[in-house]
C-alpha positions as CSV (number, residue, x, y, z in Angstrom):
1,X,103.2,109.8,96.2
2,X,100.6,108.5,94.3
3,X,98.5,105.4,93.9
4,X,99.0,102.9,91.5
5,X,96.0,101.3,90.2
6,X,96.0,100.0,86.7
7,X,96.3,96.5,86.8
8,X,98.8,96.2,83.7
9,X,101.3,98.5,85.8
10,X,100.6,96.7,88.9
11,X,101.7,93.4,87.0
12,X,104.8,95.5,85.7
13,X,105.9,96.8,89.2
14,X,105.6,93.5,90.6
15,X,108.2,92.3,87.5
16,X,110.4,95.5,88.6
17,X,110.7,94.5,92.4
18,X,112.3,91.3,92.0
19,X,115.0,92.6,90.8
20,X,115.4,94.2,94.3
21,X,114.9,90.7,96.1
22,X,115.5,90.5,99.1
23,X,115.3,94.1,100.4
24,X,112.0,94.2,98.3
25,X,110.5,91.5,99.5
26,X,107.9,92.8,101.9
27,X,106.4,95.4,99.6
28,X,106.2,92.6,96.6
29,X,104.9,90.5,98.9
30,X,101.6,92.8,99.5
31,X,101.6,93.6,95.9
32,X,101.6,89.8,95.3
33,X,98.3,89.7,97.1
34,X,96.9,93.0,95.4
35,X,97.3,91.5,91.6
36,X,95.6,88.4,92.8
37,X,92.4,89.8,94.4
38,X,93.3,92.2,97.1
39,X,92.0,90.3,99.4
40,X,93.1,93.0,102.1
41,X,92.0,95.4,100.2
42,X,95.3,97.8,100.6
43,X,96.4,100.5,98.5
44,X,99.9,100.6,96.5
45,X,101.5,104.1,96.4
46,X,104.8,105.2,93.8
47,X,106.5,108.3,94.2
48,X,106.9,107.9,90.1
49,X,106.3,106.2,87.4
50,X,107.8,104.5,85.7
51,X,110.8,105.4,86.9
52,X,109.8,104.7,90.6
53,X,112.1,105.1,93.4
54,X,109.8,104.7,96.8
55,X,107.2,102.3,97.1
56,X,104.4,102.3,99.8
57,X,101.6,100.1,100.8
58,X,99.1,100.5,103.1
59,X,95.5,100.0,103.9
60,X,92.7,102.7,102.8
61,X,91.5,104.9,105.6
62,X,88.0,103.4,105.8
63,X,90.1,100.5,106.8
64,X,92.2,102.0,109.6
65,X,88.8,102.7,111.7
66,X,90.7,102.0,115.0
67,X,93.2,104.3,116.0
68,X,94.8,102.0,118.4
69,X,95.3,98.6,116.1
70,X,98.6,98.7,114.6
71,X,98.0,95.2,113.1
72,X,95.8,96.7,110.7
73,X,97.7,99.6,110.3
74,X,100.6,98.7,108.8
75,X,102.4,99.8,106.0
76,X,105.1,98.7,104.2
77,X,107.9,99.9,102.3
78,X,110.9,99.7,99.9
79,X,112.9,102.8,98.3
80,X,116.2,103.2,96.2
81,X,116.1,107.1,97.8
82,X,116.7,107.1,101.5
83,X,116.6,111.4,101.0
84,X,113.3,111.0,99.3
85,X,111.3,108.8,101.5
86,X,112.7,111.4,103.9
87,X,111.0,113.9,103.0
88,X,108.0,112.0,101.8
89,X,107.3,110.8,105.1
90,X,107.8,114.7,106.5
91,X,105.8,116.5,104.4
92,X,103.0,114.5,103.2
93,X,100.2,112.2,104.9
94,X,100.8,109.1,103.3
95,X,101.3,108.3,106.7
96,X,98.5,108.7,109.2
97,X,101.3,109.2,112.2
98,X,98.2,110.4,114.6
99,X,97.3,106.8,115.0
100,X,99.2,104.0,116.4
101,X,100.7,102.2,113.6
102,X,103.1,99.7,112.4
103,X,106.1,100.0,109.7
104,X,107.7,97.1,108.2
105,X,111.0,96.9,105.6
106,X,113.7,94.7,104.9
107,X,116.2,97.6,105.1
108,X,118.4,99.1,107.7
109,X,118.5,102.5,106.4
110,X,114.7,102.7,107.1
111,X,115.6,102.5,110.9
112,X,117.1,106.2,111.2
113,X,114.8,107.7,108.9
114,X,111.4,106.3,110.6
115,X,113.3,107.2,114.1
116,X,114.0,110.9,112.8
117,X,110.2,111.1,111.8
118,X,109.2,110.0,114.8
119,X,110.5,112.6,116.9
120,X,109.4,114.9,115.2
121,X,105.7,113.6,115.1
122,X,106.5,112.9,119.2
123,X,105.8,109.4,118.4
124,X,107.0,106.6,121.0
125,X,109.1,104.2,118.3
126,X,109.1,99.9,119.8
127,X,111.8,98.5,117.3
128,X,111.9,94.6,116.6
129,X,114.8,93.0,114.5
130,X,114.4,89.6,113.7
131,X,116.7,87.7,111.3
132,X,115.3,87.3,107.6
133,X,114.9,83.8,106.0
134,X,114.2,83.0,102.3
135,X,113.7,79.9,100.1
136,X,115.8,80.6,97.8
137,X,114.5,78.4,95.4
138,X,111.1,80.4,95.1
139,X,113.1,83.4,94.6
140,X,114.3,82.1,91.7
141,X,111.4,81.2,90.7
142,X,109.9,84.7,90.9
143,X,113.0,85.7,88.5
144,X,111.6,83.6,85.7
145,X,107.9,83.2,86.1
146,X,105.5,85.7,84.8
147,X,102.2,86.8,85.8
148,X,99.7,84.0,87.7
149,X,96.9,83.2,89.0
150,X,96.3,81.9,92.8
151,X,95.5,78.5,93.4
152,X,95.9,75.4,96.0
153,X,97.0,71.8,95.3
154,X,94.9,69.0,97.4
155,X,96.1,68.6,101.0
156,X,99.5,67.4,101.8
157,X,99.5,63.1,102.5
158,X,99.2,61.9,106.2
159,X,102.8,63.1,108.4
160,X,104.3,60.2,110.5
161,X,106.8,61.0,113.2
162,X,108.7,59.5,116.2
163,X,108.9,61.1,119.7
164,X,112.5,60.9,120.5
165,X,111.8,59.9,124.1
166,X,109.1,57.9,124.4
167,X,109.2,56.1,120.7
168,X,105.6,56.8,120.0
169,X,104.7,57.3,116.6
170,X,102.0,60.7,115.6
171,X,100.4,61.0,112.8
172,X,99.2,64.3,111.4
173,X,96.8,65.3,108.8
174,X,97.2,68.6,106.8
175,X,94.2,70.5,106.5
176,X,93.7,74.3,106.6
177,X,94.0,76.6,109.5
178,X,90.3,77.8,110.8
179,X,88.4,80.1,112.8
180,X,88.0,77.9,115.8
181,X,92.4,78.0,115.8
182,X,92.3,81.8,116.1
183,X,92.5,82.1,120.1
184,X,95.4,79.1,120.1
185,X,97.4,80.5,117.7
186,X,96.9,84.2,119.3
187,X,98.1,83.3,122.5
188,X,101.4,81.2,121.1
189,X,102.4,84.5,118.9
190,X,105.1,86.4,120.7
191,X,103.3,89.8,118.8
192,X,99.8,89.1,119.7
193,X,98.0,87.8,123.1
194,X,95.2,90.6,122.8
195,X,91.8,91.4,121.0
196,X,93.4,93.5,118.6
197,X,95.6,90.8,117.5
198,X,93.2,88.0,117.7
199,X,91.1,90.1,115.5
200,X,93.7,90.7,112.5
201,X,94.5,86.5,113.2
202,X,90.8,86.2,112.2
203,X,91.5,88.0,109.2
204,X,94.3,86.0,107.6
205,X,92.9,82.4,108.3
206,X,90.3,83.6,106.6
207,X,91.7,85.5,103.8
208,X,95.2,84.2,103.0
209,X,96.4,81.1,103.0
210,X,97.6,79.0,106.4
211,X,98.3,75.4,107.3
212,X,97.3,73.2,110.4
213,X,98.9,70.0,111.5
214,X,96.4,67.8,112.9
215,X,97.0,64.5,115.7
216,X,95.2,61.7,115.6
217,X,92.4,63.5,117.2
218,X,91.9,66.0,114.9
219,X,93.0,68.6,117.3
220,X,95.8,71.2,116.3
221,X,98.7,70.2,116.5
222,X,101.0,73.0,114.6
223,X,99.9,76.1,112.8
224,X,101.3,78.3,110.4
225,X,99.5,81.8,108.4
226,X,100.7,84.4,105.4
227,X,100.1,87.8,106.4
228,X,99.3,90.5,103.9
229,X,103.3,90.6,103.1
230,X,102.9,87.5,101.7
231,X,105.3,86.4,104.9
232,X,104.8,83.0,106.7
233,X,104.2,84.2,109.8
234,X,101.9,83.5,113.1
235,X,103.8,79.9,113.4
236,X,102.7,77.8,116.9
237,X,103.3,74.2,117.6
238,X,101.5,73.4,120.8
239,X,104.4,72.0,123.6
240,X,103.7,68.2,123.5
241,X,104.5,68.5,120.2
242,X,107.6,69.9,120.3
243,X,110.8,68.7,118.9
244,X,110.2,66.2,116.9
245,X,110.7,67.9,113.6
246,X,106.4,69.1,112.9
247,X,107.5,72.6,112.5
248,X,109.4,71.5,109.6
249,X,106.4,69.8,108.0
250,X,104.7,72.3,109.0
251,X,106.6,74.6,106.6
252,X,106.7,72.1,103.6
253,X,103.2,70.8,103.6
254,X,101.9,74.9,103.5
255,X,104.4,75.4,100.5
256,X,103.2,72.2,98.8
257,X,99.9,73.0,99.0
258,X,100.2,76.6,97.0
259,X,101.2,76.1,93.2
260,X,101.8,80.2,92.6
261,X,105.7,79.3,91.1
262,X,106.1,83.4,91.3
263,X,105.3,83.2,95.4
264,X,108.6,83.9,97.6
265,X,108.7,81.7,100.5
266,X,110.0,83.9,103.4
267,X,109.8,84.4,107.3
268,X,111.5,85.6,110.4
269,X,113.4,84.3,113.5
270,X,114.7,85.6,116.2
271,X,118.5,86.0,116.9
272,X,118.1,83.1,119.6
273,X,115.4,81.5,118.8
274,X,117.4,77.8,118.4
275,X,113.7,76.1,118.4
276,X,112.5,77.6,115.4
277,X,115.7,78.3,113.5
278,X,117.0,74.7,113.0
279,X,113.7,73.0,111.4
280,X,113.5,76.2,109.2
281,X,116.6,75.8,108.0
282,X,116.2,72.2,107.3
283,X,113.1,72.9,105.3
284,X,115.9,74.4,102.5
285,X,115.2,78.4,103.9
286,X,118.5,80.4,104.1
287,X,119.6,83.5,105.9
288,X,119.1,86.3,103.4
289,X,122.2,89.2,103.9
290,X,119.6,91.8,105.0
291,X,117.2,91.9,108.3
292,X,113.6,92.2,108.8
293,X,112.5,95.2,110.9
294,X,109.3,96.2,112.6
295,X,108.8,99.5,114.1
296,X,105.6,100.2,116.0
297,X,105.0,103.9,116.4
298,X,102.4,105.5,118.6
299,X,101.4,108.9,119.7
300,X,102.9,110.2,123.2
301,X,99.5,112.2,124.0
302,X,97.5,109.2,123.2
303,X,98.5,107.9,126.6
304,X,97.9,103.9,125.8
């Protein structure tokens, strides 16, 4: 493996791995980000080129300081050679596998392979399978669109909904997620609820784009961040709030905002997560045929 930084090859890779949609998805995703400023500054590994098979992305080691924050070690990948990211991942250190770390893919056959590695690293392996979704709309998008720029359309009109039970009418202002939102949000996201995650949080309100829903008091109300994946991801909508659709608007009013027509709109759900599942999939987002999988791998003698 080897990285790829020429900026003309970068914008021809990220052409390439849309035609891999949706399996793809996670490693365009952080490639979207890299041709558009880096703004996490990661690195972008190939085993070839052109003729690529495995792609790789992770952060550079000045990055991955902390030997115990997964959230910001995470890599990502995509390959058309299960055999050859096997062996990639055994015989060279494009994986730091002394740290605790985090692995995310879009495809099954990643699971046996990372598992396999594992044990032979004595790494403890924490597997979470969540249930992909995908706007298929912006996929399509990404087919036919070429190379742009970032940039952000003016906040979304006022929202206006209708508590089921007690009639009362909310309205909510769009604005964009901040610092102050960090600990809210952290505690509400079933992956975080600790310093380290709080502290990646941090990160992507203030590097990526996010949403906030705001009452009539200007407190948050619902909350939505991208990570580095280019995933919408992090979503909390605080209980009184519940039900009454905001989630949804949540969704549409962060999409609306972003005028990128070669940005995939994709997150995902858990298998019985009704709550979450039904406003998503009124907000147009469909359940792609392939899974979203995290693995979490951490040294045995590290004792944590």
């Amino acid at each position: 493996m080897f990285p790829l930084n020429c900026s003309h090859k970068l914008a021809t890779l990220e052409r390439l791995l849309v035609k891999n949609f949706p399996e793809s998805l996670k490693v365009y995703g952080t490639l979207f980000h890299i041709n558009r400023g880096n703004p996490f500054n990661l690195e972008l590994l190939v085993d070839s080129w052109p003729d690529f098979q495995t792609v790789i992305t992770r952060p550079p080691r000045q990055e991955r300081y902390d030997d115990l924050d997964h959230y910001t070690n995470s890599y990502y990948m995509f390959t058309r050679d299960i055999e050859g990211l096997r062996k990639i991942l055994k015989t060279t250190d494009v994986v730091e596998w002394n740290q605790t770390l985090q692995i995310q893919g879009l495809q099954l056959s990643l699971d046996e392979v990372i598992r396999s590695i594992a044990a032979i690293k004595k790494l403890r392996v924490d597997t979470a399978i969540r249930r992909l979704y995908v706007k298929e709309e912006s996929l399509q998008r990404c087919h036919s669109s070429g190379y742009h720029a970032a940039s952000e359309k003016k906040a979304s009109s006022p929202i206006v909904l209708q508590s089921g039970k007690s009639g009362e009418r909310h309205v909510f202002n769009f604005s964009r997620a901040c610092a102050s939102h960090a600990e809210l949000l952290n505690k509400g996201w079933g992956f975080g609820g600790n310093e380290k995650s709080l502290r990646y949080i941090q990160c992507c309100i203030r590097l990526l784009p996010s949403a906030c829903l705001l009452d009539g008091a200007g407190n948050p109300a619902s909350l939505g961040l991208m990570d580095q994946s280019a995933e919408l991801r992090m979503g909390y909508t605080i209980p009184e709030y519940r039900r009454i659709g905001l989630f949804k608007h949540l969704l549409m009013a962060l999409m609306d905002s972003l005028t990128q027509p070669d940005l995939p709109f994709y997150l995902h759900i858990a298998k019985d997560n009704r709550e979450v599942k039904g406003p998503t999939e009124s907000a147009d987002f469909k359940f792609a045929h392939c899974g979203w999988y995290q693995w979490t791998c951490q040294p045995l003698e590290s004792g944590v």
